[in-house]
Structure formats: C-alpha cells, structure tokens
C-alpha positions, 0 to 999 in steps of 0.5 A: 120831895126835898123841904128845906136845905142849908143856903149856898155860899159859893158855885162853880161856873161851868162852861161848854166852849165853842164846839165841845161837847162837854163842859170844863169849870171856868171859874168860882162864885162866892157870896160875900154879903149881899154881893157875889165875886166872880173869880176866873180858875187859872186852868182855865184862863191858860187854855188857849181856846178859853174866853170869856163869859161877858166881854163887858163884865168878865174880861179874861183876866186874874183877879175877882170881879165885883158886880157895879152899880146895882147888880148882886151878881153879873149879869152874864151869870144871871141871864143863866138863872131862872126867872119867875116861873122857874123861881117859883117851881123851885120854892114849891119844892123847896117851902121851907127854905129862904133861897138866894140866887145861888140856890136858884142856881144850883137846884135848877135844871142843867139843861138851862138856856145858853152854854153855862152851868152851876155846881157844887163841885170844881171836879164832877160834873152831875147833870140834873133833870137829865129824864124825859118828861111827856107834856101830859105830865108837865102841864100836870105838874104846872097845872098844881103848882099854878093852883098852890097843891102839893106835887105828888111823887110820880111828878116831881121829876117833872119840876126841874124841867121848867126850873131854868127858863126864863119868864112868868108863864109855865112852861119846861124844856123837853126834846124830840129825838134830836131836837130841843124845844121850850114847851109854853103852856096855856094857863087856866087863868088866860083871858084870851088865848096867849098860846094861839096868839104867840103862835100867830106872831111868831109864823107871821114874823117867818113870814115877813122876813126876820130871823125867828125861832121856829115853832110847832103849835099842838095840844095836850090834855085839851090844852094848848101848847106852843113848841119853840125851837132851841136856837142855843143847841146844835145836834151834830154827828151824835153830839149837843153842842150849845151855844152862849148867848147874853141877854139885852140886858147884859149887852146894855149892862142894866139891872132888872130894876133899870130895865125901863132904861133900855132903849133901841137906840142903844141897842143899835149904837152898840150892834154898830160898834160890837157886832158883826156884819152891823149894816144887816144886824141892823136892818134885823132890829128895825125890822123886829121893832117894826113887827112888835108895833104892827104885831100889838107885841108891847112886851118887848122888854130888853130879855127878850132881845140877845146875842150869840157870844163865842168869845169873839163874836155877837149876833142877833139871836132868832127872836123869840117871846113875841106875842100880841098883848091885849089892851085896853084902850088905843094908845100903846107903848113899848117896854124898851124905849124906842128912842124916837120923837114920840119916846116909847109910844106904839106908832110908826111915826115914832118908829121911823124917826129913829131910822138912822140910828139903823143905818136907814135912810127914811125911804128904805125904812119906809118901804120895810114898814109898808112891807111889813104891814103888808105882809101881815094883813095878806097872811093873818087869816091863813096863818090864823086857820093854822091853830083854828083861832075862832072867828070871836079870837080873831075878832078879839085880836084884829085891829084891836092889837095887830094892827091896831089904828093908833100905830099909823096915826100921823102915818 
C-alpha cells in the first residue's frame, strides 16, 4: 500500500460532454497559495459543443478564474471531490502524507458522482479503480478502516471504491451488469438502523409522488446494505454516458462553512429564474420539503439537493440522502433554512408559509401537505415488512420521527 507521496500543485479537469462517451481535457487547476486557479484550454473553448463547467463560477471564456470569497477552490470542481468518508479512505492509505484538495482529486476513483475527472495529465486519460469489487469485500475493507486497522493487500483495491462519494458513512461505488449503483453500508457504531431507515424513506418518497432515486435493500456478511441507482449515468447501446450534475451548494455559490446560509426560499428564486419548466421544479422542491418534515429527514443539508447541468440547462436531480434522524426531544429543525415564519423549525405551519416562494397558493399547498401525510401513514407498514424492520424499530421510528407530533403543532 502506497505511504507517502510528494503533494500536487496543479490537475487537469477532464470532462465528458453531453452525449460522449469519453472524456477531453477542459482545462488546468493550479495551487497558488492556499487558493487554486481555473484556467479553461483553448482547444477546449474552441469546440463548438463546449460549455461550461458552472454557469455561475466558470463562464466559457479566456483567462484564469480566482474562487471568491471564502472558497479555495470552485465549487463546481469541489462537488467532484470526496467528502468525509472518502478523504478518509484516502488518508488510510496515504498516513504519511499531509494531503490538499488536489491530492484528494487525483488519488480518488474515476468513476467519481457527475461527468468530471482529474489527472495528472493534459494528453492521457488513465482511469482509476476501474475493478469490480464484490460487497463482501467492501464492507471488509470499510469495516477495518472504520476500526483504524491496516488493509491487507488482497483488499486494497477495494479503497478507491468509496474514494469519491460524498458523505461521512461508508459506502463504495459498484455496478451490476449495466447498472451503476452507490453501495451504503451499515455501521458497527449505528444505534438504530440507518440502512433500513433510508431505505423506508426513499420507497415511501416513490410512493407519495417525487422524483426519487431508486433503491435496492439487500444484506452481505449479516450486514445491511442499501443499493441506490445512479441517476449521473446513462448505459445506452454498449455506452456510459454520464451526466453533470452541481450541488445545492454550488447553485447558491456557498462555501461549506456558509452552508447554514442556504435557504429553500433561495433555492425556489433561483429554480424560478434558471431553470427549466420552473412552475413544476417547483412544486417538485415543495413537495421534497414537505416529505423531509413528515419523513423526520433533518439532514437536509444544501449537498443533498443538485441540479443536471448540460451547458444549457438545469433540472432538480432525483432525490437522494433522505433518511429519518433520530431525536431527542420533540422540537426539530431542518439543516437548510426553510425561510418561512417559523425559520428552519421542523412544522408544517412553517412549511406552508412559504408556499408562494413555490408558485402556490395556500389551498394547493395544502392539499400536497394532507396528501403527502396521507400517504405515508397509509404505506409505512407494508413499506416497513420490505426490509423486516422489527416491531421494536418501528416502534423506535413511528411518531418519534416520521410523523413526529410537533410537525403539525398549530396545523
């Protein structure tokens, strides 16, 4: 296993464009300081189907682009990096070594969420983890890097799997014949059971009509695993295409430690003015917003809300990362500012106040709440018998968190 290594002072930016499938440099990140410069190549900027990778941060132009304010590097190049879990894979592997961002790009998998990649070179394109890993062996892997142990060699390939997802669970990245998947895995340290819970969350979200990533539940070595779908990748006669995608974070142009900043509200002005078929983006958000209160999801931080970006366009992406979080007492509030009278509390009056930053008026909004709520209690117990949640977890979960009493105080 590889110890230490000089750090990286400059990466190329490579890109799949819309409908190829193979990636073209689009341009250099340099480390000048603490800060890295985004300069476009002009082979690039001359193709005629070229775009560009923020329409906020990096518009389609000659020079070198500085990050503003708090940002060390552009958030469009940072929603491509690893988060927790995958930095710390990485520093497992790499003890010795005092890694920067650009580390984290270049020595993470290629097979990272959206359409970018990093390399050393401007000319050769070498992919990395390109293996495929069964789940035993990556729950191993995660299992001894979660416990602080060193890996053996027979499961080192397994580490650039979860390299390039974001999050703080372990998790990895694998494929199924044809279709891409991101493998989250129960923890040894979980108190109650986050896989099942996510599980829950997403098929009842199906159910109550948003747009949501599909999911598989299934087990490996007595340990839970949940499969969600890929929504980035497209297989198509013999071919991956893969789609760009920016962050919550990037269309709000936030840096992580601004986060707190992030509001629904402005998440609605900007879908109104930037995207596309608006009035139905967002009904989408609402309805999302809605089903996080219901759902007990208080982890609704602005990564866990992006857009499809293919140079002309954006589009709510699936959701995805929604997942019931326990609580201690009643009162809850959410990680991304509802905006309403009520600030970020977890109710519903809060929720419909803010119905007309969606386009909605207030018997619309209201009847998607009742709905929603509907839906959940109707569906819970069958969607529950899905992965054999125990009556103890369901007692644990129901009216605890999904659909917790002090969401429809004053409703």
């Amino acid at each position: 296993m590889p110890s230490d290594r000089r750090a990286a002072d400059e990466a190329y930016v490579w890109i799949w464009l819309p409908e190829a499938s193979e990636p073209i440099v689009a341009g250099r990140v340099v480390k000048t300081g603490n800060r890295h410069l985004f300069t476009y190549g002009q082979s690039y900027r001359a193709r005629v189907a070229a775009i560009p990778l923020s329409p906020f941060e990096l518009p389609l132009e000659p020079g070198t682009f500085e990050p503003e304010g708090m940002h060390v590097i552009h958030t469009c190049l940072r929603d491509a990096a690893p988060d927790a879990w995958g930095r710390r894979v990485l520093e497992c592997r790499y003890p010795a070594s005092s890694l920067g961002e650009l580390d984290y790009l270049l020595l993470s998998g290629s097979d990272r969420i959206g359409a970018l990649d990093f390399q050393a070179s401007a000319t050769e394109y070498v992919a990395r983890d390109s293996s495929q890993i069964g789940l035993d062996e990556l729950i191993q892997a995660a299992d001894r890097i979660e416990s602080g142990q060193p890996l053996p060699p027979e499961l080192d390939a397994a580490l650039l799997h979860g390299t390039s997802v974001g999050g703080a669970r372990p998790k990895a990245l694998i494929t199924d014949a044809h279709t891409h998947y991101i493998a989250k895995f129960s923890s040894t340290t979980d108190v109650y059971p986050i896989v099942k819970a996510e599980y829950i969350a997403m098929r009842l979200g199906q159910l109550v009509g948003l747009s949501v990533a599909p999911v598989k539940f299934t087990q490996s070595l007595s340990r839970d695993v949940l499969l969600v779908k890929r929504f980035d990748r497209v297989y198509r006669e013999g071919e991956v295409y893969r789609r760009g995608l920016l962050s919550g974070l990037s269309l709000l142009r936030l840096h992580e430690m601004e986060a707190r900043y992030a509001s629904y509200r402005d998440l609605a002005d900007l879908i109104r003015q930037r995207f596309m078929n608006p009035a139905q983006q967002l009904e989408e958000l609402f309805k999302r917003l809605v089903f996080n209160v219901l759902i007990g999801n208080t982890d609704d931080h602005a990564r866990n809300h992006a857009a499809f970006w293919d140079g002309r366009h954006l589009d709510l992406t699936p959701a995805y990362d929604i997942c019931p979080q326990m609580r201690t007492g009643q009162e809850a509030s959410q990680a991304m500012d509802i905006g309403g009278v009520e600030g970020r509390l977890s109710t519903l009056k809060n929720v419909l106040s803010t119905c007309s930053a969606f386009q909605l008026d207030e018997v619309r909004a209201r009847g998607l709440i009742e709905e929603i709520a509907a839906v959940i209690e109707r569906q819970w117990g069958s969607v529950c018998d899905e992965v054999h949640l125990s009556p103890m977890e369901r007692t644990r979960l129901w009216r605890r968190v999904v659909l917790n009493p002090y969401c429809f105080q004053a409703w």
